[in-house]
C-alpha positions as CSV (number, residue, x, y, z in Angstrom):
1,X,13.2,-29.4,31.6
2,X,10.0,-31.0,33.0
3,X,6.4,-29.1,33.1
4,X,6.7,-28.9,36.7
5,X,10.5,-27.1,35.9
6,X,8.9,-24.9,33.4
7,X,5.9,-24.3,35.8
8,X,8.4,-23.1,38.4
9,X,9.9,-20.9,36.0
10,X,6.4,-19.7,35.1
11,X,5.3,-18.8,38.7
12,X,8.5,-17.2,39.4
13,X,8.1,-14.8,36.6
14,X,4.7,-14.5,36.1
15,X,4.4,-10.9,37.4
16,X,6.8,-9.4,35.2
17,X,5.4,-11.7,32.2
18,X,2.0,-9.4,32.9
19,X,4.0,-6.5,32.7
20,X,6.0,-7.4,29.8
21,X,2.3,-8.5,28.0
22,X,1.1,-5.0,29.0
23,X,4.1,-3.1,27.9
24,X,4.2,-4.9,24.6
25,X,0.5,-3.3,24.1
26,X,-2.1,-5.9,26.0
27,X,-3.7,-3.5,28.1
28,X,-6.6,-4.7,29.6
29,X,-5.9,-7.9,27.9
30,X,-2.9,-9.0,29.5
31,X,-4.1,-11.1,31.9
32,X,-5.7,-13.1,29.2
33,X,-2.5,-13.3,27.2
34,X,-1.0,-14.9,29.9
35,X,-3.4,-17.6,30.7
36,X,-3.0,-18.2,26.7
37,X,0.6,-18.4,27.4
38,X,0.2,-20.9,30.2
39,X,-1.7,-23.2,28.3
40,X,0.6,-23.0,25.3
41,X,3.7,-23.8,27.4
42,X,1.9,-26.5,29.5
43,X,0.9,-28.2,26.4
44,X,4.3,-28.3,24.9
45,X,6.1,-31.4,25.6
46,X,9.7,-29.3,25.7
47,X,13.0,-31.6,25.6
48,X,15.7,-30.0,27.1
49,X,15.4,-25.9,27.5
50,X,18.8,-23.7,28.1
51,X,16.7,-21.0,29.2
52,X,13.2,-21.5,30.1
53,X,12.5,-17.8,31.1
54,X,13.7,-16.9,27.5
55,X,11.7,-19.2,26.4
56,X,8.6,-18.0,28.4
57,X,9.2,-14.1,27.2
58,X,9.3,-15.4,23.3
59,X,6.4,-17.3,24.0
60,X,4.9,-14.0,25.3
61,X,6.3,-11.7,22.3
62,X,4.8,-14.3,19.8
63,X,1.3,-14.3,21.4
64,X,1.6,-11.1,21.0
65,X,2.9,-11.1,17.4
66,X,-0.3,-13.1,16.8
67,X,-2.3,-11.1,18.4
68,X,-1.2,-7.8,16.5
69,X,-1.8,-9.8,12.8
70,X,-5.2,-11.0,13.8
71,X,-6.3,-7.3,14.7
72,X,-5.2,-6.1,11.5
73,X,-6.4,-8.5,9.4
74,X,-9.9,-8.2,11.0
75,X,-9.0,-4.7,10.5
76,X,-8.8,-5.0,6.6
77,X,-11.5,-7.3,6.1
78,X,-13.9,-4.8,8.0
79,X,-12.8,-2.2,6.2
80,X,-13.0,-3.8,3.0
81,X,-16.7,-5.1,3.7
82,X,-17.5,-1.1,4.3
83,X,-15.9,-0.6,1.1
84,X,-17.9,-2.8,-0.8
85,X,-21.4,-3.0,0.7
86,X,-21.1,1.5,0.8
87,X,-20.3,1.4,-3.2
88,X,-23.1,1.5,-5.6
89,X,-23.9,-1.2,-7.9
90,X,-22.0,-1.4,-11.1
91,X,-22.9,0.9,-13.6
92,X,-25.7,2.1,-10.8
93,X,-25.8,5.9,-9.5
94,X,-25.6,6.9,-5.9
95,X,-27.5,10.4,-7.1
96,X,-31.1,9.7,-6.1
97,X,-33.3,9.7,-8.9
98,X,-35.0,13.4,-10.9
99,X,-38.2,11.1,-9.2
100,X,-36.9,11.2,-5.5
101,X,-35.8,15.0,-6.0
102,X,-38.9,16.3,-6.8
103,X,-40.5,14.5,-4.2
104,X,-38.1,15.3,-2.2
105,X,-38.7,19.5,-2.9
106,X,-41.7,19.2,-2.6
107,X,-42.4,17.4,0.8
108,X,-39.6,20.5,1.6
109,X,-41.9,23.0,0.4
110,X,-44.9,21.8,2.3
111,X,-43.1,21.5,5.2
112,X,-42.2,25.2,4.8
113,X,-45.2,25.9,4.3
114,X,-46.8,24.6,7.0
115,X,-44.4,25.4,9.6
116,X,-45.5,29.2,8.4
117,X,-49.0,28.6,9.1
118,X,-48.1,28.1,12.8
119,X,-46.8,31.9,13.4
120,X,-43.9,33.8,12.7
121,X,-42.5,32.9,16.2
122,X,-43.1,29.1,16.2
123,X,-41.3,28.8,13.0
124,X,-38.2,30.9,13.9
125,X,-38.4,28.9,17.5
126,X,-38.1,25.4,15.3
127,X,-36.2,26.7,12.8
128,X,-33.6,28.2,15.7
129,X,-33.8,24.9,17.6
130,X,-33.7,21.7,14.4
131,X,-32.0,23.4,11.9
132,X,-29.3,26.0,13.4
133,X,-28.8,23.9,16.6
134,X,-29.3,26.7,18.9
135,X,-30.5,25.5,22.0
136,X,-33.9,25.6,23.6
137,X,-32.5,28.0,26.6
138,X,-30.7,30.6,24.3
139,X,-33.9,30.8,22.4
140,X,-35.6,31.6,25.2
141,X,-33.0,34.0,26.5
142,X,-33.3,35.5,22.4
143,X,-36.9,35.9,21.8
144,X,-37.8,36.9,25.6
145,X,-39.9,33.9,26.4
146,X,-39.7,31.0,29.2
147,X,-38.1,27.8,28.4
148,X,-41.6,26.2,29.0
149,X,-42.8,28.4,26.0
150,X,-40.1,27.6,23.6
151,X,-41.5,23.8,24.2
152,X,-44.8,24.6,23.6
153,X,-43.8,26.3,20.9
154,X,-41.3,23.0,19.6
155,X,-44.8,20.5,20.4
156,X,-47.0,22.4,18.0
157,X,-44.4,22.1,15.4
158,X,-43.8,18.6,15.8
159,X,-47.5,18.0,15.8
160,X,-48.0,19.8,13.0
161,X,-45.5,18.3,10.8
162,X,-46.5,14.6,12.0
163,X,-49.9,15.5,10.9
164,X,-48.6,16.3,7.3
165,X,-46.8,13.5,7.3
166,X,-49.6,11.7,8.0
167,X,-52.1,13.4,5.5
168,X,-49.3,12.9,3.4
169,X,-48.9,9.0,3.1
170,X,-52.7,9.1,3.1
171,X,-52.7,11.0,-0.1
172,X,-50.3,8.6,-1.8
173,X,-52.4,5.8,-3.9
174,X,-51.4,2.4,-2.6
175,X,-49.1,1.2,-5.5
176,X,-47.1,4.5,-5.5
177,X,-46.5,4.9,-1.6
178,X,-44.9,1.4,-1.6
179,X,-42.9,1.8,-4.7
180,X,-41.3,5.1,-3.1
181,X,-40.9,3.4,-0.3
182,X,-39.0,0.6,-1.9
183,X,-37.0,3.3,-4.0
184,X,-36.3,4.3,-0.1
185,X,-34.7,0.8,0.7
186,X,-32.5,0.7,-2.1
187,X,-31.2,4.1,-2.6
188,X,-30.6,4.5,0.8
């Protein structure tokens, strides 16, 4: 059969090709697949084909064939990177460090602390709102102000703890902000 035989066939069966490329799981991608499959079947120098719309529809299956093994090898070999670049070092912990914890604890207890200092009501409001999820309108609804107090209420907490934070990294010396820091980068 010549190219122009095989090109016949092609045209002639092109919109149940699509079809057969989307049932066969292209989606979206099936018009793709069978511009791939023209090219593959133009470049082919065939002899002599029995049944060139055959032919066309295995073409079709095996792009699709291909198509399926690529995604799952890209599928392993992500998920393999994950695995490795997630696990800790050998013979390294993922626990943070007694360091880190105490730090940690402590920043929680100034936090605490401070959010106290604001009032009774502004630390239930943020403690309602960041750490129960409760949103800004039920609060309002629960403690029997507007929504435009409940913000107010959120700002002074934010400022405040942005303030502490800053005071915070001012208190650190130099040397031991930085190496926290880098214990920050590597332990995640």
């Amino acid at each position: 059969m010549s190219s122009n035989g095989l090109e016949a066939v092609f045209l002639e069966n092109r919109l149940t090709l699509l079809r057969f490329l989307a049932a066969r799981g292209a989606g979206a991608d099936a018009e793709d697949l069978l511009q791939e499959l023209w090219v593959k079947a133009s470049a082919v120098d065939p002899g002599p084909i029995g049944n060139p719309t055959a032919y066309l529809y295995r073409m079709a299956d095996n792009l699709m064939l291909d198509r399926r093994r690529e995604t799952q090898r890209r599928t392993r070999r992500d998920d393999e990177w994950n695995d490795a670049a997630s696990s800790p070092l050998a013979g390294a912990s993922d626990q943070p460090s007694a360091e880190r914890i105490l730090i940690a604890r402590e920043r929680l207890r100034s936090v605490e602390s401070a959010l106290d200092a604001l009032g009774d009501r502004t630390a239930q409001i943020f403690k309602r709102h960041r750490i129960e999820g409760v949103s800004q309108r039920d609060i309002a609804s629960e403690v029997g102000i507007s929504l435009s107090a409940v913000e107010k209420h959120l700002q002074k907490a934010y400022r405040r703890l942005v303030e502490l934070r800053e005071d915070g990294d001012a208190e650190l010396p130099t040397a031991r902000r930085h190496a926290i820091e880098g214990m920050d980068d590597v332990n995640g």
